[in-house]
C-alpha positions as a printed Julia matrix, in Angstrom:
239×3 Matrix{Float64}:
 -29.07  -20.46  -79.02
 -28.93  -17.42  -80.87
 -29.18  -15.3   -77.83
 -26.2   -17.08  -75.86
 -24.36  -16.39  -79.21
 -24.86  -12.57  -79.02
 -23.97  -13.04  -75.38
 -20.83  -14.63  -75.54
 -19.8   -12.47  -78.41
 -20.85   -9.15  -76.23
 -18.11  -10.76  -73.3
 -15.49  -11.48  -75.74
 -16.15   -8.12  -77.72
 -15.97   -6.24  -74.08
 -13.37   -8.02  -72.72
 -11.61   -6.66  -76.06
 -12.25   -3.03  -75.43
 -11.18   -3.11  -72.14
  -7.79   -4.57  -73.68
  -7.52   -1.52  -75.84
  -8.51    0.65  -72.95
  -5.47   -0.62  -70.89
  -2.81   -0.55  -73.32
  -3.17    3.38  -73.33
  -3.9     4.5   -69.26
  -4.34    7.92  -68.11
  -6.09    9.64  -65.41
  -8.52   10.84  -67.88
 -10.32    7.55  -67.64
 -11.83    8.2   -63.94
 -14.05   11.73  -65.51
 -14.55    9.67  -68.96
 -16.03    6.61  -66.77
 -18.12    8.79  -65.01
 -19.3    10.73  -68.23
 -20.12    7.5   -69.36
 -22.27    6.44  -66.35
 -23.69    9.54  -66.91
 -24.92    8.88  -70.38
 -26.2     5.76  -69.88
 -28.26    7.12  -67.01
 -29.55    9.58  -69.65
 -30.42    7.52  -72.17
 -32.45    5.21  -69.78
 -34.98    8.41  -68.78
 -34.75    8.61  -72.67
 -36.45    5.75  -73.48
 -38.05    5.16  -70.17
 -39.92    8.86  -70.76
 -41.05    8.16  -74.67
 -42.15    3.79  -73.66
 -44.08    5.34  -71.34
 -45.85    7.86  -73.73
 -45.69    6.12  -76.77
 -49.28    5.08  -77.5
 -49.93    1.33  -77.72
 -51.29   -0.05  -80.43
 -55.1    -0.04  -80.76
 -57.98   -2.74  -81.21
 -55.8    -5.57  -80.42
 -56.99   -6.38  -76.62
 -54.3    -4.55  -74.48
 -56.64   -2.61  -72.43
 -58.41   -5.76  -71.57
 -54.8    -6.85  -70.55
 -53.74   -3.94  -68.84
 -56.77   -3.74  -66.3
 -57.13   -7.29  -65.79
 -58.87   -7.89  -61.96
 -58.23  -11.48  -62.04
 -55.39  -13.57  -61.82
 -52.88  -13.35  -64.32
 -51.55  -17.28  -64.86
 -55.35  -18.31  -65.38
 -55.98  -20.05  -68.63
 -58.52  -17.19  -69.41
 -55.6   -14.23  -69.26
 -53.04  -16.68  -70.3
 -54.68  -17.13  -73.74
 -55.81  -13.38  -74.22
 -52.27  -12.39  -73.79
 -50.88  -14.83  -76.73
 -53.88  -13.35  -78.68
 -53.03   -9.72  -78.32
 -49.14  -10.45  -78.11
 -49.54  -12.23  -81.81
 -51.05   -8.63  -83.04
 -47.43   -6.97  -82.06
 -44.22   -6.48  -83.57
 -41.31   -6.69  -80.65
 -41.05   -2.98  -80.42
 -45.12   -2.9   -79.59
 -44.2    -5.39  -77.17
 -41.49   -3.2   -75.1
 -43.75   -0.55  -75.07
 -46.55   -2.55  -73.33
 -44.3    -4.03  -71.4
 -43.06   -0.4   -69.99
 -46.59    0.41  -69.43
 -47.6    -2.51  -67.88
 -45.36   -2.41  -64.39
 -46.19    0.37  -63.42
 -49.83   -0.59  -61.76
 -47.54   -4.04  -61.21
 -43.86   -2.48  -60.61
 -42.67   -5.8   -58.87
 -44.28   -7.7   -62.0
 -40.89   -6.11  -63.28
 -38.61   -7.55  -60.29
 -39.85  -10.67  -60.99
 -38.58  -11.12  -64.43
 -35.14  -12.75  -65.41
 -31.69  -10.51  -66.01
 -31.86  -11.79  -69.52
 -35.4   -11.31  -70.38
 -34.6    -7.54  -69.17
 -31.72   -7.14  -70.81
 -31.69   -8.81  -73.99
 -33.7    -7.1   -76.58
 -30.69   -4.45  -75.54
 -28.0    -6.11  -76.03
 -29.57   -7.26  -79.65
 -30.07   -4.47  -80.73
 -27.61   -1.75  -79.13
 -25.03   -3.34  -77.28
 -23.21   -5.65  -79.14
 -23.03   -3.58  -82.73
 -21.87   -0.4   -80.8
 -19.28   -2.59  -78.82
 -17.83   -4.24  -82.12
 -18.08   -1.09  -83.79
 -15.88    0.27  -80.93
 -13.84   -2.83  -81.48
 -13.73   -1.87  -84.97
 -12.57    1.58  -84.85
  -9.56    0.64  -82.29
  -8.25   -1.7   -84.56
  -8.63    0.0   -87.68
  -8.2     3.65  -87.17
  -4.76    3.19  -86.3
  -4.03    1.8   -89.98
  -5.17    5.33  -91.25
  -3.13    7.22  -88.75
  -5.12    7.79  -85.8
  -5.3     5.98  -82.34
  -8.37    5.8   -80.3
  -7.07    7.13  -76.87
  -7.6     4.5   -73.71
  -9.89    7.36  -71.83
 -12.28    7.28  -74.62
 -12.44    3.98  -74.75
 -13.06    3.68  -70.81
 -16.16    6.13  -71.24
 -17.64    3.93  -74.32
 -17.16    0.77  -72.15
 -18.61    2.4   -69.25
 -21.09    3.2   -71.37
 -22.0     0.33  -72.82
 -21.85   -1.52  -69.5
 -24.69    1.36  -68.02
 -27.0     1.25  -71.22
 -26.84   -2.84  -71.04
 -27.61   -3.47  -67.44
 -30.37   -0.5   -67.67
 -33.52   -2.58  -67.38
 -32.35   -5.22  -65.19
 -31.11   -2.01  -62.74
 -34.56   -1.12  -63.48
 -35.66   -4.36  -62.12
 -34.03   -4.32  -59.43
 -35.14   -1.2   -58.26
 -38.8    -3.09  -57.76
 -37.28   -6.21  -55.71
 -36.81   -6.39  -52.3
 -33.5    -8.67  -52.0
 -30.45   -8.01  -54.76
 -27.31   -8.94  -54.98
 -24.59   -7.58  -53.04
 -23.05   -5.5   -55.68
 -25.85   -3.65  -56.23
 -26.69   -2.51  -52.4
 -22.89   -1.43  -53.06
 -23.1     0.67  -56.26
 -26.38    1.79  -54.1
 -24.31    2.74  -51.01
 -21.72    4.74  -53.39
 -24.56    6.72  -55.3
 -23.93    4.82  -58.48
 -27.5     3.44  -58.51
 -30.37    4.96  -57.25
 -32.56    3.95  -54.45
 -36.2     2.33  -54.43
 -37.25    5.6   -52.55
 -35.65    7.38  -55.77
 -37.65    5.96  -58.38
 -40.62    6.19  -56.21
 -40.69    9.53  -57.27
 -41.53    8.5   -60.92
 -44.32    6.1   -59.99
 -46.23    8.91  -57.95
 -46.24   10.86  -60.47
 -45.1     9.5   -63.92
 -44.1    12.98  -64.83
 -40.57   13.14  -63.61
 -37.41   11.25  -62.78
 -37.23    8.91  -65.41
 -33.97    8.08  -65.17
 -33.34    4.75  -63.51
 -29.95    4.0   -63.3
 -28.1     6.2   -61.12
 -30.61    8.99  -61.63
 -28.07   11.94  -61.78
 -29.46   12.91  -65.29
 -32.72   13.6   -64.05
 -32.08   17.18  -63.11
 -31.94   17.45  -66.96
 -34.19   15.51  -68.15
 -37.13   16.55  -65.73
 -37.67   20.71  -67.71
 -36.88   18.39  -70.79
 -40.0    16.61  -70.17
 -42.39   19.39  -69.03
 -41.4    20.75  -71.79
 -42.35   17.98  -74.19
 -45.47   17.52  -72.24
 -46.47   21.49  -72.23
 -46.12   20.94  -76.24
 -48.49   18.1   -76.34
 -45.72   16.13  -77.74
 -46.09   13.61  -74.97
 -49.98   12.98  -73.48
 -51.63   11.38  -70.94
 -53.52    9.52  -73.07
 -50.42    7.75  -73.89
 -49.79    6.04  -70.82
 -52.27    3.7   -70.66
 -53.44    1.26  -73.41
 -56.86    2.39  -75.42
 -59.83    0.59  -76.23
């Protein structure tokens, strides 16, 4: 209940900005939408890079999880995950979660949009888009107007960093929906044979939305990992 409630609010608040974005057009909003994209294709290598390097938590069972031979919806595995999952908090949980597809990357596919994107839109989507909401109609009553373009870019923005994981997702599926063999076609997601890439690796192209931020964030993270600041020993759950 609570979770269609942050939902519908997220639509209404969105619909909203896009309001304030259209009362103001220019032809600044086409590079401010694409900055936006941009962004949000950062800040999903971001997180992607430090959930996959954050060290789990320790002594609670998640290695016995993590390299688990059998099958996963026996009663045995079934009740070892509630026991380890009870240790957590739901941050822990994201980053096991992160850790987890990649020796099961379709695992990820396999999961619904709004398990993937809802722990998002909790906790960044909907304050930043009522906060945007906030600013357009208050600002004005101190003298300044937020202009349309910037407004675009935040919407764009917002739109990118939501749909981040469920992109993600999708990137480990075999059939999509049409829109997003589209965005594919157009370069504003990346391929499967992208992000493949990452999982050869784990040591570069994090990004998973469109990817075009990875040609930053790649030095970013050899230099991070040539620090020590991110370790191997982080990727997979400990003993």
């Amino acid at each position: 209940m609570l979770m269609r409630l942050a939902i519908l609010l997220l639509i209404l608040s969105g619909l909203a900005n896009l309001g304030f974005a259209l009362r103001d057009p220019s032809w600044w909003m086409i590079p401010a939408m694409l900055a936006g994209w941009y962004v949000a294709d950062m800040l999903s290598g971001i997180v992607h890079m430090y959930m996959d390097y954050h060290p789990a938590r320790l002594g609670v069972g998640l290695d016995r999880l993590y390299f688990y031979s059998g099958s996963r919806g026996t009663p045995e595995y079934q009740a070892m995950f509630r026991q380890s999952m009870a240790h957590l908090n739901p941050f822990e949980r994201l980053v096991y979660d992160f850790k987890n597809h990649h020796p099961r990357p379709h695992a990820l596919g396999r999961r619904t949009m709004l398990r993937q994107i809802g722990s998002t839109i909790v906790a960044g989507s909907l304050p930043l888009s009522l906060l945007l909401n906030a600013a357009c109609l208050l600002l004005p009553l101190a003298g300044w107007t937020v202009p349309g373009w910037v407004v675009a870019g935040m919407l764009t923005l917002l739109i990118g960093g939501t749909f981040a994981q469920y992109f993600h997702g999708t990137l480990h599926r075999e059939r999509n929906p049409w829109i997003i063999n589209a965005m594919r076609r157009v370069g504003l997601l990346m391929t499967p044979a992208a992000h493949q890439l990452h999982h050869d690796t784990l040591k570069r192209d994090f990004a998973t939305n469109s990817g075009w931020s990875n040609a930053l964030l790649n030095p970013v993270f050899r230099f991070a990992y040539d620090r020590g600041w991110l370790r191997d020993d982080g990727l997979e759950p400990q003993g």
